[in-house]
N, CA, C and O of each residue as an XYZ file, in Angstrom:
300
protein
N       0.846     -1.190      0.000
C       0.000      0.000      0.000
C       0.880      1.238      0.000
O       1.902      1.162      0.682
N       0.700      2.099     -0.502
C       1.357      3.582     -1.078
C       1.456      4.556      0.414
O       2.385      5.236      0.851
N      -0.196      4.235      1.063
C      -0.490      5.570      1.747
C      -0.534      6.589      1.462
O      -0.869      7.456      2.270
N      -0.235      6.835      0.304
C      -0.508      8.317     -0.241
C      -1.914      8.963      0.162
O      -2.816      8.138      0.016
N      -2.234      9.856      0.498
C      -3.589      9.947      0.855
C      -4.498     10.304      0.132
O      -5.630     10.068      0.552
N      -4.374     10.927     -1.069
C      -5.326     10.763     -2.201
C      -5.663      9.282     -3.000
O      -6.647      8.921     -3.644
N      -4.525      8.678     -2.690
C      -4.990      7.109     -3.773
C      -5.705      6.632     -3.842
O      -6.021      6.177     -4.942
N      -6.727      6.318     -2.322
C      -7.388      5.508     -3.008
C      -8.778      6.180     -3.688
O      -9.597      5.428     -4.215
N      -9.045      7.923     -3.640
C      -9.876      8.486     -3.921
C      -9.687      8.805     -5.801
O     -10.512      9.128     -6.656
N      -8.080      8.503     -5.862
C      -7.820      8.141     -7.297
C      -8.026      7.477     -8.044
O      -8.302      7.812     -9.196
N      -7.940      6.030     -7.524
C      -7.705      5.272     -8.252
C      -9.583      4.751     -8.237
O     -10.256      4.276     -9.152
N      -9.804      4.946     -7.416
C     -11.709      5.293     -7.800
C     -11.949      6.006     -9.023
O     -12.448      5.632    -10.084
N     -11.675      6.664     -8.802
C     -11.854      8.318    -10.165
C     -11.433      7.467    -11.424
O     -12.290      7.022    -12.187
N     -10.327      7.295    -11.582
C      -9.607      6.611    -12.571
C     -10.455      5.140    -12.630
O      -9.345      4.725    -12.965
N     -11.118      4.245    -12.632
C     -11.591      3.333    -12.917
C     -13.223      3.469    -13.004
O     -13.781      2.748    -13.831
N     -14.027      4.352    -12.200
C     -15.515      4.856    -12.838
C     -14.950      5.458    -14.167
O     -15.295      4.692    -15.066
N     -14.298      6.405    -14.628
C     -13.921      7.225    -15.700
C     -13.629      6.507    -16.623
O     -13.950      6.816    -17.770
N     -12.767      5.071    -16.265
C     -12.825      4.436    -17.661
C     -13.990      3.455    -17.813
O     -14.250      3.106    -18.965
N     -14.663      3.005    -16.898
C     -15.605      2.155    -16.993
C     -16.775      3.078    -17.746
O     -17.578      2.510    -18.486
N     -16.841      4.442    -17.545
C     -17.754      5.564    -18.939
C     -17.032      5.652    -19.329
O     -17.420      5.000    -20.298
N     -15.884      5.950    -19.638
C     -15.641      5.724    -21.197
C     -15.821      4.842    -22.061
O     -16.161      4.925    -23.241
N     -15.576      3.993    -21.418
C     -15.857      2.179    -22.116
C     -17.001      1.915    -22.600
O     -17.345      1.482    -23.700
N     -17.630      2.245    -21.578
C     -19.399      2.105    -22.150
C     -19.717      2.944    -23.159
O     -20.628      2.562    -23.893
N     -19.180      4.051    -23.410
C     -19.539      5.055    -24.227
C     -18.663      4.780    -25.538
O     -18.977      5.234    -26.638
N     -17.400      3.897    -25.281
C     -16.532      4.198    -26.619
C     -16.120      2.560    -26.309
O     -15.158      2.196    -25.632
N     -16.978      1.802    -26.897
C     -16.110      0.125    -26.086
C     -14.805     -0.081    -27.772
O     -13.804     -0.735    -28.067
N     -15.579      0.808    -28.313
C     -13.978      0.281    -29.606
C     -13.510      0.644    -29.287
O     -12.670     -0.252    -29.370
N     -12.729      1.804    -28.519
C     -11.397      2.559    -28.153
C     -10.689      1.877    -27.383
O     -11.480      1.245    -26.682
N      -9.394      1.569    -27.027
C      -8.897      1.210    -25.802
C      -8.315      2.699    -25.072
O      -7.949      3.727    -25.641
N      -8.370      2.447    -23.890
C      -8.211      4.233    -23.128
C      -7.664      3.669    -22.229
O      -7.869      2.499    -21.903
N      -6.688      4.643    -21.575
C      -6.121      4.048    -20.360
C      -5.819      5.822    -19.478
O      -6.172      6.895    -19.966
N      -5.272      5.685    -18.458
C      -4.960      6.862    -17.701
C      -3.825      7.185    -18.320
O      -3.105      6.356    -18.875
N      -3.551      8.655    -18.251
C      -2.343      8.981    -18.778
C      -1.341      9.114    -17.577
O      -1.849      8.843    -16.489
N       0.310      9.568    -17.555
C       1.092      9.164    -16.660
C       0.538     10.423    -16.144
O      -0.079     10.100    -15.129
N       0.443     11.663    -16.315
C      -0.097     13.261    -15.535
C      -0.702     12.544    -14.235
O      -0.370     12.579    -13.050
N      -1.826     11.812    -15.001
C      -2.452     11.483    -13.825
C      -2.236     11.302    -12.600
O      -2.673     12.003    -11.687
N      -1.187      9.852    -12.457
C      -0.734      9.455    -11.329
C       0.573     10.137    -11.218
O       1.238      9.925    -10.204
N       1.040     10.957    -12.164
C       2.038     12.043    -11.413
C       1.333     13.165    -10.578
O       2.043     13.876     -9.867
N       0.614     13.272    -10.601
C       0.222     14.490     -9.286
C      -0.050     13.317     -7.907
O       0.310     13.629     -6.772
N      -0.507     12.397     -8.104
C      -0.876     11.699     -6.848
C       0.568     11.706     -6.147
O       0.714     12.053     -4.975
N       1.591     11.302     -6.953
C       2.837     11.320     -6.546
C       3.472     12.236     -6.426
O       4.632     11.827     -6.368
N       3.456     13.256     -6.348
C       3.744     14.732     -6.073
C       3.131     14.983     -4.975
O       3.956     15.199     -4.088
N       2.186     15.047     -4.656
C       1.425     15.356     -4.001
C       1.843     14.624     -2.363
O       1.828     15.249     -1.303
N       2.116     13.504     -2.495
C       2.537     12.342     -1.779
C       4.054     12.825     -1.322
O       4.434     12.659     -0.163
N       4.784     13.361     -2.207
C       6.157     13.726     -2.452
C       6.232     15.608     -1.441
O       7.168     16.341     -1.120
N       5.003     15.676     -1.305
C       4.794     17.160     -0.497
C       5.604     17.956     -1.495
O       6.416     18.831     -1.196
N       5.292     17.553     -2.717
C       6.050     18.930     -3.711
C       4.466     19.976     -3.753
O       3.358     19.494     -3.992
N       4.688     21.210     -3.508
C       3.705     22.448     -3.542
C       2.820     22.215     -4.510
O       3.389     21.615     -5.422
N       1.667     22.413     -4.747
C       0.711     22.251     -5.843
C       1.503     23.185     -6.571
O       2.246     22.565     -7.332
N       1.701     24.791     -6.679
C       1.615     25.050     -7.603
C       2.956     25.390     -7.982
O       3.393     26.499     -8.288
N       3.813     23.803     -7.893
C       4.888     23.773     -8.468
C       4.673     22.486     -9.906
O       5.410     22.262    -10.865
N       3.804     22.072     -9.637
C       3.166     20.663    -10.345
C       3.434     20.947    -11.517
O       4.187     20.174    -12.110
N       2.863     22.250    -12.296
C       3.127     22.800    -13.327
C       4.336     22.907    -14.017
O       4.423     22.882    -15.245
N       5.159     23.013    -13.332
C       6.775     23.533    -13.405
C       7.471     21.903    -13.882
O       8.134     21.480    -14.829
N       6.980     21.429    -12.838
C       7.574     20.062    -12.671
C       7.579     19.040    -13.595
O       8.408     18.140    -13.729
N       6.546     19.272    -14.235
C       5.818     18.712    -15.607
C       6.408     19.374    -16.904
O       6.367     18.824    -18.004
N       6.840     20.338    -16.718
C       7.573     20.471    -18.080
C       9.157     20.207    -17.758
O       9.815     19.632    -18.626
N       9.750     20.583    -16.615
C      11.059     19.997    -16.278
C      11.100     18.553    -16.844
O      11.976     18.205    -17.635
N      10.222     17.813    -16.453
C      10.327     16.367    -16.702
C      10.122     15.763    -18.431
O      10.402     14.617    -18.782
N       9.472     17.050    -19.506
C       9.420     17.071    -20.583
C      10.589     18.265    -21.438
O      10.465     18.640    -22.604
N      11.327     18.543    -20.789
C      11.916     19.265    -21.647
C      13.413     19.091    -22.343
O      14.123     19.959    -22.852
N      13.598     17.952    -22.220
C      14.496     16.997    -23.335
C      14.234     15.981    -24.147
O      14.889     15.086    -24.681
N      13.113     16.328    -24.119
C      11.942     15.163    -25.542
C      11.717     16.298    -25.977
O      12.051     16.379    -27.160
N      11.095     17.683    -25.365
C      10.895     18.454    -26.531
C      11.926     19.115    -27.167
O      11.579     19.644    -28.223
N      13.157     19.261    -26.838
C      14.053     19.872    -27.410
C      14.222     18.715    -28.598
O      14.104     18.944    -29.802
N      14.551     17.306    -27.944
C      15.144     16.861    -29.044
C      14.005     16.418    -30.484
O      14.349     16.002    -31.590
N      12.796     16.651    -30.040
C      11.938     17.293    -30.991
C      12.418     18.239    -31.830
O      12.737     17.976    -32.989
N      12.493     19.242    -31.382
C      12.656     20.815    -31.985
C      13.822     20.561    -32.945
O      13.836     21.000    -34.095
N      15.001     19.676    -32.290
C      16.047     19.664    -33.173
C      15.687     18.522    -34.288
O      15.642     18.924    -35.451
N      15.480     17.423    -34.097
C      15.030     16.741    -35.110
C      14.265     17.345    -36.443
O      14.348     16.762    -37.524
N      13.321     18.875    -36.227
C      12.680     18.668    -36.833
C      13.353     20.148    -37.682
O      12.920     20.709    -38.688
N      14.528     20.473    -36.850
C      15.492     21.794    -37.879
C      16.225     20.704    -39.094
O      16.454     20.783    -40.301
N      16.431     19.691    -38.035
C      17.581     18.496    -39.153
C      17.065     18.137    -40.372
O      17.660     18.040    -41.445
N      15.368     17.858    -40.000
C      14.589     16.999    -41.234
C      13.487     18.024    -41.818
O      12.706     17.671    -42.702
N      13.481     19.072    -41.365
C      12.263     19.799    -42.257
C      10.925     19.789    -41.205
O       9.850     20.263    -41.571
C-alpha cells in the first residue's frame, strides 16, 4: 500500500472514468495517462501544488528539445 492519501480516492476516479468511457466508446482502448498518477505522486512527495506545473515540463523538456532539433535536421 502507497499511503498516499489521495490514492485511493484516485484510483476510484480513474476506474468509474474508464468504466464511462468504455461504455460510451467500447472500440477505443483508453487508459490513464502518466499526468495522472504524477500528481498523486507529487502530491505524496509534499512537492507544492503550484509547483506541479513547473515540474511537468522539467520532466518534458528533453523530448521536446530533441523534438525541436530533429525537426530543424529533417524539415
Amino acid at each position: 500500500e502507497l499511503g498516499a492519501p489521495r490514492y485511493e480516492v484516485a484510483e476510484a476516479l480513474e476506474k468509474a472514468a474508464l468504466e464511462e468511457l468504455h461504455s460510451r466508446r467500447p472500440d477505443r482502448v483508453l487508459a490513464t495517462n502518466v499526468e495522472f498518477w504524477a500528481a498523486i505522486m507529487l502530491d505524496f512527495a509534499e512537492v507544492p501544488a503550484h509547483m506541479f506545473t513547473s515540474m511537468f515540463t522539467c520532466a518534458r523538456t528533453a523530448g521536446w528539445s530533441a523534438h525541436i532539433l530533429e525537426q530543424k535536421r529533417t524539415g
